[in-house]
N, C-alpha and C positions, 0 to 999 in steps of 0.2 A: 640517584641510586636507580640500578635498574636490576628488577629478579623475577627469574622466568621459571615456572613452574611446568612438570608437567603435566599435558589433561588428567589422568589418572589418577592424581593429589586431589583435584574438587569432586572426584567422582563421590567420592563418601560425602563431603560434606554441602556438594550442590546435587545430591541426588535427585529431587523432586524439584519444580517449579518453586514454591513456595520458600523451600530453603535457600534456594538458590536467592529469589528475592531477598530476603530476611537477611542473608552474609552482604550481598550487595548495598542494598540500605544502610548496614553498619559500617562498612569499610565506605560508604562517600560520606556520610556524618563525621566518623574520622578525615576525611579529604578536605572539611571543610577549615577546620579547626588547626589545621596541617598549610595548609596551599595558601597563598595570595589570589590567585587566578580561581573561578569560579571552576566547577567541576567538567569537563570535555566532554560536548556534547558526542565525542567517539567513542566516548564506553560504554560497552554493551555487555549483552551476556554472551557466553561463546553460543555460537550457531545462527545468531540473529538475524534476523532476517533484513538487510540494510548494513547492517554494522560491521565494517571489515576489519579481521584482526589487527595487520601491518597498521593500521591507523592510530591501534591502543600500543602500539609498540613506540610506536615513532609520536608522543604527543608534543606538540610544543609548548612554548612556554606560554604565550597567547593564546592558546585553543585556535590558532589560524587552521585552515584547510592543511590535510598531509597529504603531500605525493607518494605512490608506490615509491618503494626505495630500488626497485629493479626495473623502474621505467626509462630510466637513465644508462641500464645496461642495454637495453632496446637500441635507443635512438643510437649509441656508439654501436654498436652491432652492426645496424645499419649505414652508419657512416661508414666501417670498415670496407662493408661488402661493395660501396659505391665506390671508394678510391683504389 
């Protein structure tokens, strides 16, 4: 399942650091109880410092490493421009 929300929906309910924490902490305790795979060390809060969003978009099923999804459109970009 995948559902994408926009910033504007958490603005009420992650106003403040502490709330933000507190929704966070409840929604990975539900994660826990939910998932087989332990929780993705790529969720963060939005803005984090470190934490890229495309990485909580794209997680997998192992918590392996994620690639940008438009790194791929680079390298064929530049293949184009060289043939």
């Amino acid at each position: 399942m995948v559902t994408f929300q926009p910033r504007w929906v958490f603005d009420t309910i992650l106003g403040t650091p502490e709330a933000a924490r507190r929704s966070t902490t409840k929604v990975r305790k539900r994660l826990v109880n939910y998932d087989a795979v332990e929780i993705s060390p790529h969720l963060g809060l939005y803005g984090e410092k470190g934490k890229y969003e495309y990485k909580q978009y794209f997680l997998r099923d192992d918590n392996g490493e994620v690639q940008c999804p438009f790194a791929s459109l680079n390298i064929q970009q530049e293949r184009d421009e060289v043939a």
